[in-house]
N, CA, C and O atoms as a Tinker XYZ file with bonds, in Angstrom:
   268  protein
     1  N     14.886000   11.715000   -8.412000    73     2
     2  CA    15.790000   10.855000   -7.680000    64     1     3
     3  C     16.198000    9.663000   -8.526000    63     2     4     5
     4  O     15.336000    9.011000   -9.114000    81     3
     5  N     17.514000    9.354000   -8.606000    73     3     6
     6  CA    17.862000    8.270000   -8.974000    64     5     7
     7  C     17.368000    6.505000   -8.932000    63     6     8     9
     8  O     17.728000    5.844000   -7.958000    81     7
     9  N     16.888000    6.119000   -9.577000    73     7    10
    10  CA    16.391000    4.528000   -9.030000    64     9    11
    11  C     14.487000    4.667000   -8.409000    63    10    12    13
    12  O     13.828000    3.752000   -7.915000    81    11
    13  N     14.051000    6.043000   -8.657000    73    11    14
    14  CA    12.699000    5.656000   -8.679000    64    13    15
    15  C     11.520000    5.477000   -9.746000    63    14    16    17
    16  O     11.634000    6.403000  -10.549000    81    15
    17  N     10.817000    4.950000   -9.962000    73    15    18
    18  CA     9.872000    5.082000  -10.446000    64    17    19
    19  C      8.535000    5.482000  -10.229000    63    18    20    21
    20  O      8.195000    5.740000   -9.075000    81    19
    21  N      7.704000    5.576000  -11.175000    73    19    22
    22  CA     6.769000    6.135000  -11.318000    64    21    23
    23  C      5.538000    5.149000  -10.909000    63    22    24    25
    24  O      5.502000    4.095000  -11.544000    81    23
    25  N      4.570000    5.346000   -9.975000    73    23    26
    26  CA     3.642000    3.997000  -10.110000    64    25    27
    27  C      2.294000    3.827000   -9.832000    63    26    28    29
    28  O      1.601000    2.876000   -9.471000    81    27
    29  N      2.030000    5.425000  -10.191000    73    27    30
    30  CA     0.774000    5.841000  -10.122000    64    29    31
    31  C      0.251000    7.171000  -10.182000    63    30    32    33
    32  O      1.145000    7.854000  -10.682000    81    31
    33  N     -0.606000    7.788000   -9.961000    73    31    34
    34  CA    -0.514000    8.941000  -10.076000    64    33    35
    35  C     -2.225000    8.739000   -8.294000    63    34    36    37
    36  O     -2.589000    7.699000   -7.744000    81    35
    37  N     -2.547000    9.682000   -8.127000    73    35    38
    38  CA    -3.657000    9.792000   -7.381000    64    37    39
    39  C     -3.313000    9.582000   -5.397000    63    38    40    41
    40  O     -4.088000    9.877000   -4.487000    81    39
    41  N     -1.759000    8.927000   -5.278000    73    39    42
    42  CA    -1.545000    8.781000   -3.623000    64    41    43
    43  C     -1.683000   10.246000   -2.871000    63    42    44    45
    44  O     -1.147000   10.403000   -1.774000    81    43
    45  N     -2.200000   10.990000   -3.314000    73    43    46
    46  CA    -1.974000   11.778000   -2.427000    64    45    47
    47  C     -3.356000   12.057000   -1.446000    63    46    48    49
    48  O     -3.562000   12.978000   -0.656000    81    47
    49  N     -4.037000   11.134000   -1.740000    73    47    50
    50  CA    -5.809000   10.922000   -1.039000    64    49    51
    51  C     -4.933000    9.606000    0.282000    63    50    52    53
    52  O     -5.424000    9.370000    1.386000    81    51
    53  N     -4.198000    9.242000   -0.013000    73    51    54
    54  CA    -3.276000    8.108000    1.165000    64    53    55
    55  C     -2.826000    8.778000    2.363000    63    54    56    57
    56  O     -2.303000    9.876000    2.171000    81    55
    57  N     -2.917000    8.327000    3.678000    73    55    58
    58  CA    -2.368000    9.342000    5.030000    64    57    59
    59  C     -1.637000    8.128000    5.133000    63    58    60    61
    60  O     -0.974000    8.402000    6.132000    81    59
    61  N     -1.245000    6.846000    4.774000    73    59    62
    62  CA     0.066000    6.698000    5.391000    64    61    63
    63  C     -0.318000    4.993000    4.568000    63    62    64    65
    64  O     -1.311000    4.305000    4.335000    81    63
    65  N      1.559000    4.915000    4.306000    73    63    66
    66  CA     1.990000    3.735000    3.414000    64    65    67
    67  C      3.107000    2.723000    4.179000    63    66    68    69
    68  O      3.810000    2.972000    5.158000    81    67
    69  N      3.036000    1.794000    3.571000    73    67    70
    70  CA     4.246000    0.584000    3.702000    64    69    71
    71  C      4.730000    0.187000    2.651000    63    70    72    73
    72  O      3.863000   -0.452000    2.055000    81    71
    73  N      5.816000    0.228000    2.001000    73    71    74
    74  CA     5.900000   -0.539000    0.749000    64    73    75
    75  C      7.143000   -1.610000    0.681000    63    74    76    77
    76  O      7.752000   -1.740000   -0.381000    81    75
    77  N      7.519000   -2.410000    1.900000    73    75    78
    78  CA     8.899000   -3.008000    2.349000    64    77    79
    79  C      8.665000   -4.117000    2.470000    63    78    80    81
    80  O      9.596000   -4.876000    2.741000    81    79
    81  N      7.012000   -4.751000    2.276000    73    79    82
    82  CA     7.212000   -6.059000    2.780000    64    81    83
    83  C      6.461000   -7.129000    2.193000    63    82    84    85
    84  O      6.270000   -6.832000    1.014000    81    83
    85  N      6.020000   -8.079000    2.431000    73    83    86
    86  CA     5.722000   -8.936000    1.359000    64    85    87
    87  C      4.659000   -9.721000    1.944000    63    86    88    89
    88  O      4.746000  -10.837000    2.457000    81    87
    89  N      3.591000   -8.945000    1.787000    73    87    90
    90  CA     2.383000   -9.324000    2.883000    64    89    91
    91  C      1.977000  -10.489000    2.388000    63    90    92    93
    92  O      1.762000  -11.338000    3.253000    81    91
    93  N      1.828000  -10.763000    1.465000    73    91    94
    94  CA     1.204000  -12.082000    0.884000    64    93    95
    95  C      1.946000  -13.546000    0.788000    63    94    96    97
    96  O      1.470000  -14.664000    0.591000    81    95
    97  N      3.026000  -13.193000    0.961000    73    95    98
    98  CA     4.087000  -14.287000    0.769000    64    97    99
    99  C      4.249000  -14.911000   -0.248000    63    98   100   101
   100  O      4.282000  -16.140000   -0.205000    81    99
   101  N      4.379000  -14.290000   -1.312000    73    99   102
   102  CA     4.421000  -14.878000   -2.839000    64   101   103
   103  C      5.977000  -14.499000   -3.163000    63   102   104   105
   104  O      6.781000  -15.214000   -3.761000    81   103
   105  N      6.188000  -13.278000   -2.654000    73   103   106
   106  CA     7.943000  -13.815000   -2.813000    64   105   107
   107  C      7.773000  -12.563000   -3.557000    63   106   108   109
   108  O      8.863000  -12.463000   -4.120000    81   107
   109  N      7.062000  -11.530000   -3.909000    73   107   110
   110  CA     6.901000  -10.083000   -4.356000    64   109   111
   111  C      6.656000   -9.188000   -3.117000    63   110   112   113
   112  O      6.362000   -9.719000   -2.045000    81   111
   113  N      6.762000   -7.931000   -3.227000    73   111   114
   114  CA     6.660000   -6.839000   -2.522000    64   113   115
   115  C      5.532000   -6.565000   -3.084000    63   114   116   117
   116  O      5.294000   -6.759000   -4.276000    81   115
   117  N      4.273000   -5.803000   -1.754000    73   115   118
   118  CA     3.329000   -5.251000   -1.630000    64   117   119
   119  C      3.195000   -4.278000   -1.603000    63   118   120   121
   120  O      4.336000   -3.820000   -1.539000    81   119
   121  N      2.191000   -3.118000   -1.606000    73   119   122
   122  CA     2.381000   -2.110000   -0.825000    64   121   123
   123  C      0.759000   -2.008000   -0.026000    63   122   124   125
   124  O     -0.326000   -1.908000   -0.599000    81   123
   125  N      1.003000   -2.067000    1.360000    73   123   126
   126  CA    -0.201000   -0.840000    2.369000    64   125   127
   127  C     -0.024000    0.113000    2.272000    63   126   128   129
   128  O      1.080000    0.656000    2.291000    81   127
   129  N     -1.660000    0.891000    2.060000    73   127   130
   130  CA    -2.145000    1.909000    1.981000    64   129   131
   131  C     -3.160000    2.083000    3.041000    63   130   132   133
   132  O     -3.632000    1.031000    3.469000    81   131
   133  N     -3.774000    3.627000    3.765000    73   131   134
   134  CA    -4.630000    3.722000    4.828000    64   133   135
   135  C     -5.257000    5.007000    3.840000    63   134   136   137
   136  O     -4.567000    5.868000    3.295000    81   135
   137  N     -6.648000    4.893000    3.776000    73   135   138
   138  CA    -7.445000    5.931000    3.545000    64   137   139
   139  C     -7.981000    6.934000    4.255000    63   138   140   141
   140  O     -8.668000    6.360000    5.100000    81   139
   141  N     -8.113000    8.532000    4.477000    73   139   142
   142  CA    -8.696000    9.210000    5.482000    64   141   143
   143  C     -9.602000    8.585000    6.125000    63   142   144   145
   144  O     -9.721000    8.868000    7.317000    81   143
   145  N    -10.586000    7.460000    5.473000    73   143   146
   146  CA   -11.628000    7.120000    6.269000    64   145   147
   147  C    -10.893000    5.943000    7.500000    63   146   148   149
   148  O    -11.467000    5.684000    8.557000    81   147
   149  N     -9.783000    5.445000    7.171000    73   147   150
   150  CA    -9.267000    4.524000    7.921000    64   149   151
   151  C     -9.441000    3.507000    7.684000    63   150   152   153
   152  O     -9.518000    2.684000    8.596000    81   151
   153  N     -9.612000    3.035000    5.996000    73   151   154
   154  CA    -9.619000    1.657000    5.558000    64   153   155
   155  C     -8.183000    1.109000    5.016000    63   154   156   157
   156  O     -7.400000    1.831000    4.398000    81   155
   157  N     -8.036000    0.287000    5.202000    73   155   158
   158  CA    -6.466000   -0.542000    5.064000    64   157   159
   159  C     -6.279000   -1.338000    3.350000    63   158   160   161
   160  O     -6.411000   -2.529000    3.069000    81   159
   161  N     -6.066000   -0.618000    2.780000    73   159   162
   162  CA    -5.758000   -1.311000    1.123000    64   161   163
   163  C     -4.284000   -1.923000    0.445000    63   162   164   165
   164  O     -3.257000   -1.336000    0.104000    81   163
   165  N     -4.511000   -2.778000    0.426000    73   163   166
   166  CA    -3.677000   -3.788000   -0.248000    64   165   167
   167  C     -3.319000   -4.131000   -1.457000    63   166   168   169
   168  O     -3.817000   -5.121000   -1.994000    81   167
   169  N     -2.497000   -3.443000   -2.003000    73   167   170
   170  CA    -2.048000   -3.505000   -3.854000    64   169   171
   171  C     -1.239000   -4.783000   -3.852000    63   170   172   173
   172  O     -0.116000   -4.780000   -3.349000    81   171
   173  N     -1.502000   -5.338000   -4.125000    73   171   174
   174  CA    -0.583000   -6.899000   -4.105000    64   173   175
   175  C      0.591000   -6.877000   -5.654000    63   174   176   177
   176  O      0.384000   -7.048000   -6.856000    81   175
   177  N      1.353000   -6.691000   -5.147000    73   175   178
   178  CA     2.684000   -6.816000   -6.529000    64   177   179
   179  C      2.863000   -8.228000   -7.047000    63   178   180   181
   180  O      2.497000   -9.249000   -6.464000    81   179
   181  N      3.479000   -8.152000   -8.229000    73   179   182
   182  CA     4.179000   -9.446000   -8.750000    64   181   183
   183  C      5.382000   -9.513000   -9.549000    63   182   184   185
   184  O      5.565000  -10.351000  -10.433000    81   183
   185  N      6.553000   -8.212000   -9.069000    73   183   186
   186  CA     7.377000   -8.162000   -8.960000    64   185   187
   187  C      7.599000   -7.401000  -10.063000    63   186   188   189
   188  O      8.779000   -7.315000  -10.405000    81   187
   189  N      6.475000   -6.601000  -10.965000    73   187   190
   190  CA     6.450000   -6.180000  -12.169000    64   189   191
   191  C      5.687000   -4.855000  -12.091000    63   190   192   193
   192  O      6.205000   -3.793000  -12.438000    81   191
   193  N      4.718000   -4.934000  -11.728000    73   191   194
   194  CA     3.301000   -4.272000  -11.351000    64   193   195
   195  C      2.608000   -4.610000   -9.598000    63   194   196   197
   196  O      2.803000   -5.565000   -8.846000    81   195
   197  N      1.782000   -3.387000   -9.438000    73   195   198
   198  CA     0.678000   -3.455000   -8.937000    64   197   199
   199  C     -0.515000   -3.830000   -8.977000    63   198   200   201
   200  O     -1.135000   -3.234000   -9.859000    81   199
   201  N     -1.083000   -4.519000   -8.442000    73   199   202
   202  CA    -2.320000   -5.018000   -8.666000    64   201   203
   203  C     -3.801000   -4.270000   -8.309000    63   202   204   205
   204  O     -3.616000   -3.511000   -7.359000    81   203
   205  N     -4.607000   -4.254000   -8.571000    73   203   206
   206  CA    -6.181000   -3.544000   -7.949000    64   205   207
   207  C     -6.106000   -3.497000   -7.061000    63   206   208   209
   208  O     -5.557000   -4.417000   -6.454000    81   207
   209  N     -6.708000   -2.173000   -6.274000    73   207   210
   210  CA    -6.570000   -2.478000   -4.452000    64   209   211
   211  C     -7.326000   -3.316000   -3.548000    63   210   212   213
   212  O     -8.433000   -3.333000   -4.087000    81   211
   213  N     -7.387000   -3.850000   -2.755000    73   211   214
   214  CA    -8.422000   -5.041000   -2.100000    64   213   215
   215  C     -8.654000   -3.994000   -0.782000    63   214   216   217
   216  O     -7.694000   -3.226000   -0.850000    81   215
   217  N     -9.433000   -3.634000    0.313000    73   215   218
   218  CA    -9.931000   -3.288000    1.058000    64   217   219
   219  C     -9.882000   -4.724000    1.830000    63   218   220   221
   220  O    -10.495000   -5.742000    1.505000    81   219
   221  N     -8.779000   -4.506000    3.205000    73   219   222
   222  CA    -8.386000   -5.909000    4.173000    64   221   223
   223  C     -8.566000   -5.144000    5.434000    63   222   224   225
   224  O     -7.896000   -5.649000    6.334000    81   223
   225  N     -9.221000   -4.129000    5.797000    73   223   226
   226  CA    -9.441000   -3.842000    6.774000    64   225   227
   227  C    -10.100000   -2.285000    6.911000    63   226   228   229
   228  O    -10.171000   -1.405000    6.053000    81   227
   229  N    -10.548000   -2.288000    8.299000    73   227   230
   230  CA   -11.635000   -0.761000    8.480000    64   229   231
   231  C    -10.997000   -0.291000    9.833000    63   230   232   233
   232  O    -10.170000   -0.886000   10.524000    81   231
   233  N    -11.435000    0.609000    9.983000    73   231   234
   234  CA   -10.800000    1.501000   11.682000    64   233   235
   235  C     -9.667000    1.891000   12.008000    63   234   236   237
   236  O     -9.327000    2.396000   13.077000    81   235
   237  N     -8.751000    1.560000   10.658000    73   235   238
   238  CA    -7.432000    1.868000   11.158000    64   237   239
   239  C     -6.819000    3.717000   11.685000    63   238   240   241
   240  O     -5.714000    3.915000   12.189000    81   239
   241  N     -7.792000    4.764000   11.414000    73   239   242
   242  CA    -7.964000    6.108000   11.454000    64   241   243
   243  C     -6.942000    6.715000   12.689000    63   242   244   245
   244  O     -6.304000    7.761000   12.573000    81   243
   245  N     -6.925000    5.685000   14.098000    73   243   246
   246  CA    -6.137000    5.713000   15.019000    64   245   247
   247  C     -4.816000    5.454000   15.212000    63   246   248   249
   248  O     -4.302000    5.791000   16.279000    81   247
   249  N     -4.201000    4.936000   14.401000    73   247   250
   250  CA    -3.549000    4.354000   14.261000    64   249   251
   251  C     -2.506000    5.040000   13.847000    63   250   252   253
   252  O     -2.856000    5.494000   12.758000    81   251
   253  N     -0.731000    5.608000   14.214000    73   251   254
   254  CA    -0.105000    6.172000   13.993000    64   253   255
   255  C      1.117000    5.660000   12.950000    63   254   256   257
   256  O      2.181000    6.274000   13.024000    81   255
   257  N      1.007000    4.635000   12.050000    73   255   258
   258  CA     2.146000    3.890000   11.864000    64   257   259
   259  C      1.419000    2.361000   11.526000    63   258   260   261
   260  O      0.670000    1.622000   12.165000    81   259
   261  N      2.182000    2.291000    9.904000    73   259   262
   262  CA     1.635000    1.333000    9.458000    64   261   263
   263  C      3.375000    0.568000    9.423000    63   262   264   265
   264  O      4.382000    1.239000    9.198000    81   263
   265  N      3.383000   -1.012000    9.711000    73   263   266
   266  CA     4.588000   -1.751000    9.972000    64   265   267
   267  C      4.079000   -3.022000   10.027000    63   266   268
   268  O      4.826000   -3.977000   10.240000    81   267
């Protein structure tokens, strides 16, 4: 596809993403991630890159829709 890039290799262990918003408020785009186990991971961008993932939450497993 035109205009994408490449920005990792391994998402396919991910059941569901966000990558639209700017959780941190630094004025970069983030991306959420949910793990089968239902932990909530946080790659924090800086408008260049991705950052290490942080683990910001647990239980999310129920949950149909990350927004």
């Amino acid at each position: 596809l035109a205009g994408t890039k490449l920005i990792g290799i391994g998402w396919n262990g991910m059941t569901a993403f966000d990558g639209s918003k700017d959780f941190t408020g630094d004025g970069h785009p983030d991306l959420l991630a949910r793990t089968p186990a239902g932990a909530l991971v946080l790659y924090r961008g800086n408008g260049l890159t991705l950052g290490s993932p942080s683990v910001i939450g647990v239980g999310w497993t129920g949950m149909s829709a990350l927004s």
